[in-house]
C-alpha positions as CSV (number, residue, x, y, z in Angstrom):
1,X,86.1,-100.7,-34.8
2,X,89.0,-103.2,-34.3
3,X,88.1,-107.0,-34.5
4,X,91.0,-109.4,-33.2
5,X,90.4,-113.2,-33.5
6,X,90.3,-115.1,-30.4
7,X,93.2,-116.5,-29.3
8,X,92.4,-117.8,-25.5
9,X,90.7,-121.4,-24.8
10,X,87.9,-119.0,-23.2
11,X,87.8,-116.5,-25.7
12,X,87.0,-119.1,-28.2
13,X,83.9,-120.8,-25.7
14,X,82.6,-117.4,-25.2
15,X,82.4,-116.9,-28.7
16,X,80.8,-120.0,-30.0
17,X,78.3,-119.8,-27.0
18,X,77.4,-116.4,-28.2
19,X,76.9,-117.9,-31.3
20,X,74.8,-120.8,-29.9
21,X,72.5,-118.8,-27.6
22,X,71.3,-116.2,-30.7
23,X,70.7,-119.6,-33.1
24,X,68.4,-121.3,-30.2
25,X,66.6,-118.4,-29.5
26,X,66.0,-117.9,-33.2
27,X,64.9,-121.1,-33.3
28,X,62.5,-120.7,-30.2
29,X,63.4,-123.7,-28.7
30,X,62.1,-124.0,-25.0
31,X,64.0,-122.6,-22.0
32,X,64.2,-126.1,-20.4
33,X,66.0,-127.4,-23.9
34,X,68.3,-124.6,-24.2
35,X,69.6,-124.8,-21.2
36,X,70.5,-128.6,-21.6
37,X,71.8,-127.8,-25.3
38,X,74.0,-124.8,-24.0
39,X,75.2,-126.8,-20.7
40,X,76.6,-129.6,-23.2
41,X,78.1,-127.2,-25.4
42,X,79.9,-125.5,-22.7
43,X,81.2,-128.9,-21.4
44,X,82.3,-129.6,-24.4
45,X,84.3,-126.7,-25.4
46,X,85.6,-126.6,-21.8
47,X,87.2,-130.3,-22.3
48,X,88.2,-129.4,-25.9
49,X,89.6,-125.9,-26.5
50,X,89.9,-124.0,-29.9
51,X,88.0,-123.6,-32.3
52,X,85.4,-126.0,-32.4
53,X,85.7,-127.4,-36.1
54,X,89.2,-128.5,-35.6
55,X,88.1,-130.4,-32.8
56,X,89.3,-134.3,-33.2
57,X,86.7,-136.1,-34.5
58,X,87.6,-139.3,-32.2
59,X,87.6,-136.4,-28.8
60,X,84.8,-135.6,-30.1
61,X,83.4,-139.0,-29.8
62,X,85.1,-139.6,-26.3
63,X,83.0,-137.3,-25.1
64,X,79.9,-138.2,-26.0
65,X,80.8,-142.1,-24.7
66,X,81.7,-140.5,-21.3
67,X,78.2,-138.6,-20.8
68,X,75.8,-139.8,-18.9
69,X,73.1,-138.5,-20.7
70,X,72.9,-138.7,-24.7
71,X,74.6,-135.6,-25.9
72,X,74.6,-136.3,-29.3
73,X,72.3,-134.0,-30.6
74,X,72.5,-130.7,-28.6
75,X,76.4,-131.4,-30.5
76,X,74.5,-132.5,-33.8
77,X,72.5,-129.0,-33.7
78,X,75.5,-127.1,-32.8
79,X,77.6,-128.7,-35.8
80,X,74.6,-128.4,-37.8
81,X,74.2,-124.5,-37.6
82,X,76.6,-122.9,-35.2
83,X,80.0,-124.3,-35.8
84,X,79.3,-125.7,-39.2
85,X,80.9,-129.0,-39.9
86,X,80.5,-132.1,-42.1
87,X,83.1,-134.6,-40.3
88,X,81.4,-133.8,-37.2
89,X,78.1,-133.8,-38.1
90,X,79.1,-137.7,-40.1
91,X,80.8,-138.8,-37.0
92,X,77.5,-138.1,-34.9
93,X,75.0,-139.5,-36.9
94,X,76.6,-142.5,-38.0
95,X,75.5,-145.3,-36.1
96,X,77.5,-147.5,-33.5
97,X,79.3,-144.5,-32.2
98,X,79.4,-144.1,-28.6
């Protein structure tokens, strides 16, 4: 079986959402909250292609000041477990950071 890394903006969001969907279900997190944490995610690697852990910390940010809703931690979760990554995960916890 031949495995090709992704190399499209698209390829890349389908592949992290994959990877999303099978950690909240293992987690059993309600439908309603999945939904909400997938719809971010998308969003987010929509606006900000590649692979999500060379992501710019400060787009990063940007988007989560330009929500209307608090999306920090459906993208805390998903750089918690899915898309594993400290300068991320520092950037969204640390207070102040809107």
């Amino acid at each position: 079986m031949e495995t090709t890394s992704p190399t499209t903006n698209d390829e890349w969001r389908e592949l992290w959402l994959k990877k999303l969907s099978r950690e909240l279900t293992a987690r059993e997190i309600g439908k309603n909250l999945s939904r909400f944490h997938y719809a971010i995610v998308n969003k987010f690697l929509s606006e900000n292609h590649g692979n999500p852990r060379t992501i710019d910390v400060e787009k990063m940010l940007s988007f989560v000041g330009s929500q209307q809703n608090d999306v920090r931690q459906p993208l805390v979760m998903f750089y918690e477990n899915v898309a594993r990554s400290e300068k991320h995960l520092a950037a969204l916890k640390a207070k102040g950071n809107t």
